[in-house]
N, CA and C of each residue as an Amber inpcrd file, in Angstrom:
protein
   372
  23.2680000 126.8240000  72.8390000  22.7090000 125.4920000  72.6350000
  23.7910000 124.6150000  72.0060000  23.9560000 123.3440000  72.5300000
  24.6750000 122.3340000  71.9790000  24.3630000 121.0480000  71.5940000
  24.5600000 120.7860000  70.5300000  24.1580000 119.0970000  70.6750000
  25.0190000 118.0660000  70.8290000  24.2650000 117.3260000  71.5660000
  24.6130000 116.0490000  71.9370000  24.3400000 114.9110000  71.2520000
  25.6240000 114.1710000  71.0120000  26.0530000 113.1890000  69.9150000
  26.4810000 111.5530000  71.0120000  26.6260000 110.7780000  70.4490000
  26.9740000 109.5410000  71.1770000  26.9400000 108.4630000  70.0640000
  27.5970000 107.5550000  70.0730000  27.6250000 106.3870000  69.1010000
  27.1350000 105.3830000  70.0050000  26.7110000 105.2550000  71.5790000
  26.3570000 104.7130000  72.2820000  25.0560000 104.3480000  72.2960000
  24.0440000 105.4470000  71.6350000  22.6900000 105.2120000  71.6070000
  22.5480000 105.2600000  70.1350000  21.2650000 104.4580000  69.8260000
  20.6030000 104.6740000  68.4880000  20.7410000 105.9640000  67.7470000
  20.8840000 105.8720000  66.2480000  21.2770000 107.6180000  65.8850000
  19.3140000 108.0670000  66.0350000  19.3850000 108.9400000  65.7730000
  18.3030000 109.4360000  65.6160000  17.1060000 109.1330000  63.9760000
  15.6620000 109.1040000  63.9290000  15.5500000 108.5070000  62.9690000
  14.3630000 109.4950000  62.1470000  15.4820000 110.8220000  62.5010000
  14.2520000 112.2630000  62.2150000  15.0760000 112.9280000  62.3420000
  14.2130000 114.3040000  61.6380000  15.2940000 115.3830000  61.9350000
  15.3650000 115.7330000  63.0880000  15.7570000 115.1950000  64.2840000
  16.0500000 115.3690000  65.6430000  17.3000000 114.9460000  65.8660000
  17.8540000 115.8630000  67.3800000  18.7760000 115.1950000  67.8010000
  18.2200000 114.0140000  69.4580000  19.8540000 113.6740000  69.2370000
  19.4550000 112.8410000  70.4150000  19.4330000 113.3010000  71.3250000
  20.5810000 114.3980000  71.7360000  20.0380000 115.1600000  72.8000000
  20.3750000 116.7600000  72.4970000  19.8700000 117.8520000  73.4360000
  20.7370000 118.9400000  73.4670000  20.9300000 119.6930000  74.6420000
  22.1560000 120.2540000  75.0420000  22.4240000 120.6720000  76.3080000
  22.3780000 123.0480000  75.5080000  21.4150000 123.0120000  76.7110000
  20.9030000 124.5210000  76.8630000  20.8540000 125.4510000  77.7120000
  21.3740000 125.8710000  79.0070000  21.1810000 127.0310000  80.1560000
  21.1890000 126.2220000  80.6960000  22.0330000 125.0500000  81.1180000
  22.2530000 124.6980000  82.3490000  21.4170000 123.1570000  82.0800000
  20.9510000 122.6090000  81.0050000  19.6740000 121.2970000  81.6720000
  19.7600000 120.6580000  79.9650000  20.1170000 119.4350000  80.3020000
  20.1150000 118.5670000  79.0910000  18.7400000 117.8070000  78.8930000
  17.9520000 117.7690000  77.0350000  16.8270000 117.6090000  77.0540000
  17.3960000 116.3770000  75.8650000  17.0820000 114.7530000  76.4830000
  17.3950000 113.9590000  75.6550000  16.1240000 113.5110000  74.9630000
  16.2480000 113.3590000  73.4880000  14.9240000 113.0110000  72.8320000
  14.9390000 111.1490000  73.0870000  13.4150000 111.0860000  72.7810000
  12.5060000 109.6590000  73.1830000  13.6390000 108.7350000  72.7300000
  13.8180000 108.0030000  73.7510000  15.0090000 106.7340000  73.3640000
  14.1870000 105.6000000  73.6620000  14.4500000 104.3130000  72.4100000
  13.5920000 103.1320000  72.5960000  14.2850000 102.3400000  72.8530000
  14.0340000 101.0980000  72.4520000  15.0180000  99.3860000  73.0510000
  15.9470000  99.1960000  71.8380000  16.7670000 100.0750000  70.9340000
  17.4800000  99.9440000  69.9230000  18.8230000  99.7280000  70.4500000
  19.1970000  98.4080000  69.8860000  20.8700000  98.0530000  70.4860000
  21.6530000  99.6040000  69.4100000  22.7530000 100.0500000  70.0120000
  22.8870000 100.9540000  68.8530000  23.5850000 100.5220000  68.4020000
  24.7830000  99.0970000  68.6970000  25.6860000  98.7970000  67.4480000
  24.5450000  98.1460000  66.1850000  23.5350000  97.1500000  66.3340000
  22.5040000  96.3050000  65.6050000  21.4190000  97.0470000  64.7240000
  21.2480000  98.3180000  65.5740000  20.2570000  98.9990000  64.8750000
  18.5570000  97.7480000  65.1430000  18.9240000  97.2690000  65.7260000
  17.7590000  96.0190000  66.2900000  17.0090000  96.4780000  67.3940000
  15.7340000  95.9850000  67.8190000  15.0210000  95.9670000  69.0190000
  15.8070000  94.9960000  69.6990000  15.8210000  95.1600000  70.8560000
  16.8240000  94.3610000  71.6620000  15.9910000  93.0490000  72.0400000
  14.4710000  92.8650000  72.5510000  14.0320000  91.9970000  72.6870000
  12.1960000  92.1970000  72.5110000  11.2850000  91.4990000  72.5980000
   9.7830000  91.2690000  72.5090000   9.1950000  92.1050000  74.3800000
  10.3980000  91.3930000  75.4800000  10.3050000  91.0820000  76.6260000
  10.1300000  92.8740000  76.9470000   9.3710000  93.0400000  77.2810000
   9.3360000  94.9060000  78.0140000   9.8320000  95.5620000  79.1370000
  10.3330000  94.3840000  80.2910000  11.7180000  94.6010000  81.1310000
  13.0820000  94.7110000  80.6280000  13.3310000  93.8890000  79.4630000
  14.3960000  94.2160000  78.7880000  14.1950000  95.8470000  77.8050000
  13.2880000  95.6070000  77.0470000  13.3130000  96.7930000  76.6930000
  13.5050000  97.7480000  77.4300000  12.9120000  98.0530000  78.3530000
  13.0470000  99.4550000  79.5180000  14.4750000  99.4960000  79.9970000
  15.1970000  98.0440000  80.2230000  16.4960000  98.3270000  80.3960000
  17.5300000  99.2190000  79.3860000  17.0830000  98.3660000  77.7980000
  17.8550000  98.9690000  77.1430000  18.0870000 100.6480000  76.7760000
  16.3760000 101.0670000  77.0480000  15.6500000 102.6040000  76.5010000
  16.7860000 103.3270000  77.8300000  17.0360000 102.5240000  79.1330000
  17.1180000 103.7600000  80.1470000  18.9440000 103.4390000  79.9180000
  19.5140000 102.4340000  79.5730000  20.8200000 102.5250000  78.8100000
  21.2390000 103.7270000  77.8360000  20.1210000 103.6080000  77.2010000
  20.6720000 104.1410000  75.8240000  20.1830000 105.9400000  76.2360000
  19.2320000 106.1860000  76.9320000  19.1910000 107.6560000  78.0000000
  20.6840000 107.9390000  78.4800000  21.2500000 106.7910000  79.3250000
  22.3450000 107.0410000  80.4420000  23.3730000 107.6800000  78.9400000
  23.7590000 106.9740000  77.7810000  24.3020000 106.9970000  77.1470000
  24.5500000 108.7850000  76.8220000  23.2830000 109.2310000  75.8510000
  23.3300000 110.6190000  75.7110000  23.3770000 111.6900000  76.9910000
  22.7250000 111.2620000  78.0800000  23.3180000 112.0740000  79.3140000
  24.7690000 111.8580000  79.4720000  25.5070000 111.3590000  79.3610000
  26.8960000 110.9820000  79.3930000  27.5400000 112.1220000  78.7120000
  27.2210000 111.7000000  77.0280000  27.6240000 112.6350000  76.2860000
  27.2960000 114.2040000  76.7060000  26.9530000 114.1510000  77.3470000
  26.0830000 116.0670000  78.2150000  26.8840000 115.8570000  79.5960000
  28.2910000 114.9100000  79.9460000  28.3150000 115.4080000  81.5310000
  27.4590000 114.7830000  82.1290000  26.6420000 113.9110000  82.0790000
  25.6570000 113.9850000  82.9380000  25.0700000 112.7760000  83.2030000
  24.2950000 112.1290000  83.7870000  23.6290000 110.8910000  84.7850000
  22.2490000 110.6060000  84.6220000  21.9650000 109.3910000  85.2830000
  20.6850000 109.4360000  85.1890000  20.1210000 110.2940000  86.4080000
  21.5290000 109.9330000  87.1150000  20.9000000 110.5770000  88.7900000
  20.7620000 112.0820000  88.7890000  21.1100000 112.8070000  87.4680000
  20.8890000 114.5840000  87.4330000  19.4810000 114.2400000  86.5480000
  18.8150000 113.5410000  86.3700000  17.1160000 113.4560000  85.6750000
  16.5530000 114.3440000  86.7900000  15.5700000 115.1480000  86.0790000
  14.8180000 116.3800000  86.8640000  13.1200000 115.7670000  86.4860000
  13.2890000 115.0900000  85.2630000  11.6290000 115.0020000  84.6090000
  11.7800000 114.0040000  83.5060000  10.9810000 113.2510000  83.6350000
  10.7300000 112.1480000  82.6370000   9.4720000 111.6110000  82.1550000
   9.5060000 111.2710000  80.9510000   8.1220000 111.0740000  80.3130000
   7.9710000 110.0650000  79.8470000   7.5280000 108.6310000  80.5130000
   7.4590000 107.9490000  79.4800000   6.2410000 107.1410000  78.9690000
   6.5500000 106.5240000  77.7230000   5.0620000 106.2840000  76.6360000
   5.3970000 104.6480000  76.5390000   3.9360000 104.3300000  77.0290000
   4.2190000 103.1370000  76.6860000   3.1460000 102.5240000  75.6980000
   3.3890000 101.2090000  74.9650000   2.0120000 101.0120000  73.6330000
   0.9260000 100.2090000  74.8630000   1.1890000 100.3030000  76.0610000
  -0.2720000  99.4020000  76.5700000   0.0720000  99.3740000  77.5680000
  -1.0010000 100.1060000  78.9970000  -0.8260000 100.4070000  79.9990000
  -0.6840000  99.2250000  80.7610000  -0.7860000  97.9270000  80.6120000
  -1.0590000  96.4930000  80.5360000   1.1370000  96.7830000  81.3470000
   1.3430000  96.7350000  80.2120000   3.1160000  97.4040000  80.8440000
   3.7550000  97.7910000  81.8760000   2.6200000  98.8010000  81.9860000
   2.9770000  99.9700000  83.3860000   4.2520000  99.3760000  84.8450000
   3.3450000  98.2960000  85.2270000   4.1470000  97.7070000  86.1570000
   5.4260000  97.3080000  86.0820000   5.3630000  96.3610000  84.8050000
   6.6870000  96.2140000  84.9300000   7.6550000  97.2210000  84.1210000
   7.5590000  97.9750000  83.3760000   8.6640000  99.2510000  83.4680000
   8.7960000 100.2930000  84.4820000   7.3960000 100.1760000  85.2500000
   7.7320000 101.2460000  86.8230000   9.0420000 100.4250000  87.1310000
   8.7290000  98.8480000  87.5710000  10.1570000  98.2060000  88.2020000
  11.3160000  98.3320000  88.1530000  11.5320000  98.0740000  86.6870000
  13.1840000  98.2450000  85.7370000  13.3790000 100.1640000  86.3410000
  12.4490000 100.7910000  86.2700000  12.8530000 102.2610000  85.8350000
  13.2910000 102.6290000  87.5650000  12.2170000 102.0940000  88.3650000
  12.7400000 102.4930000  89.4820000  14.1750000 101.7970000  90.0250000
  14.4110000 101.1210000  89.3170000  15.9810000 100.2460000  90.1210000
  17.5140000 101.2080000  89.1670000  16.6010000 101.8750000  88.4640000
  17.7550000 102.5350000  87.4350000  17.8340000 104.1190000  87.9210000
  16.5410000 104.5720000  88.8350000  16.7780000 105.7570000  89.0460000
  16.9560000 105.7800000  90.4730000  17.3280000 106.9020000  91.3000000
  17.4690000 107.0110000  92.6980000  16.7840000 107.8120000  93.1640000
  16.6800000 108.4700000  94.4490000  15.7640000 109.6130000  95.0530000
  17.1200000 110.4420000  94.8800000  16.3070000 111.6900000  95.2320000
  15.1600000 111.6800000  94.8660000  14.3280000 111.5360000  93.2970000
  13.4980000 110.8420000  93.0120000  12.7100000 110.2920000  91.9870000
  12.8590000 111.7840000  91.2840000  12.7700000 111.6540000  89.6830000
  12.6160000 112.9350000  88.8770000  11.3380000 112.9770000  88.7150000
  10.2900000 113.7930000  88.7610000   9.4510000 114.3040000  88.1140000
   8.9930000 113.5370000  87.3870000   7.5000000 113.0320000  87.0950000
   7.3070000 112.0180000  85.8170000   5.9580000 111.8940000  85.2930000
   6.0650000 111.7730000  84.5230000   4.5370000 111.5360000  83.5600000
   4.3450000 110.1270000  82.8900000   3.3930000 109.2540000  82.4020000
   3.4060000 108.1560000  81.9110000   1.8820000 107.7710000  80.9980000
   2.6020000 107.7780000  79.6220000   1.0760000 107.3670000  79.0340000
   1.2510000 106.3240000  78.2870000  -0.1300000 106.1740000  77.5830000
  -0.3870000 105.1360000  76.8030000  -0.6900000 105.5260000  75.6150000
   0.1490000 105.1170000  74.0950000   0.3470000 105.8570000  73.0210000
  -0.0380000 104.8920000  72.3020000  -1.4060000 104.9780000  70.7610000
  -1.8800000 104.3000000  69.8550000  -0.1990000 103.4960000  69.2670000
   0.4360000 104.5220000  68.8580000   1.7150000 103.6190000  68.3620000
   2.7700000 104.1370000  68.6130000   3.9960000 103.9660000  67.7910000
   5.3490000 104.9590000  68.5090000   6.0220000 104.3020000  66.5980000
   6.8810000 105.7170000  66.6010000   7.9510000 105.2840000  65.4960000
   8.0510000 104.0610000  64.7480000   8.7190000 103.2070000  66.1950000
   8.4610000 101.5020000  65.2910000   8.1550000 100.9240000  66.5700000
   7.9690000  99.3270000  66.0620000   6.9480000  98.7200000  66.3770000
   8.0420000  98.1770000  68.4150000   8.0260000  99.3080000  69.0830000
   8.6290000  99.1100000  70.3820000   7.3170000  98.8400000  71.5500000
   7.7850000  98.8170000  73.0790000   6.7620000  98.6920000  73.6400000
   6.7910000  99.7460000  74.6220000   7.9270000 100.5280000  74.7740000
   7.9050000 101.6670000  75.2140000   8.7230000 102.5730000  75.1160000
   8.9470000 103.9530000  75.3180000   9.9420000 104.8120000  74.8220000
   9.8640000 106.5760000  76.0530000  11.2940000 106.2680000  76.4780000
  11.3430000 107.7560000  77.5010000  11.9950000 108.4550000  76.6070000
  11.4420000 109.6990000  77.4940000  12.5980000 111.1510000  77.4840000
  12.6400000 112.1620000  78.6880000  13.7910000 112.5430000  78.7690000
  14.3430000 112.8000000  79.9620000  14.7050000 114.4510000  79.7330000
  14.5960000 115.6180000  80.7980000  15.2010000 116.3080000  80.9280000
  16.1330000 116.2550000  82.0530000  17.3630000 116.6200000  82.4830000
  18.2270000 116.4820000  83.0090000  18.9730000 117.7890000  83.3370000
  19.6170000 117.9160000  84.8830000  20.4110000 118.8420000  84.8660000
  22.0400000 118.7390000  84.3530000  22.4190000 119.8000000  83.9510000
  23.6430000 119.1570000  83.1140000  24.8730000 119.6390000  83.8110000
């Protein structure tokens, strides 16, 4: 097991890492709309956010070797299914076929006050 480090994405804001690469498949933990030089939400707007969350993913897959285009499975949470649509949009123009694997819910709250937040397993 290794972990995966990056100054590219938000540090982590728990005892977690951001990511870790294990038997072959990198498992990056929930990344939100955090600029990581600002330590800021990047914007209110939830297309931007989804841009920044699947940035700051590409980021720690990087640090693992790795892409968005090696994503095997993804999970993501959003605060209000009201959302859905437009982060399907952003997410589908960021990923390729074949599509990874995916799940999508709707979560009372998240860490801080974001509007949505993935995590990705990946082949590495």
């Amino acid at each position: 097991m290794r972990e995966l480090t990056t100054d590219d994405a938000p540090e982590s804001i728990g005892p977690f890492s951001q990511g870790i690469e294990s038997d072959g498949r990198i498992y990056v933990s929930g990344q939100g709309p955090i600029d990581p030089d600002t330590g800021d939400v990047v914007s209110e707007d939830v297309r931007e956010q989804t841009r920044r969350t699947l940035d700051n993913l590409a980021a720690v897959l990087s640090a693992g070797g790795a892409s968005l285009d090696d994503v095997v499975k993804a999970t993501v949470f959003v605060s209000d299914m009201r959302y859905y649509d437009a982060v399907n949009e952003v997410y589908g123009e960021a990923m390729s076929p074949p599509y990874p694997a995916r799940s999508a819910v709707e979560v009372v709250k998240l860490p801080v006050d974001i509007k949505v937040e993935i995590e990705v397993v990946a082949e590495a």
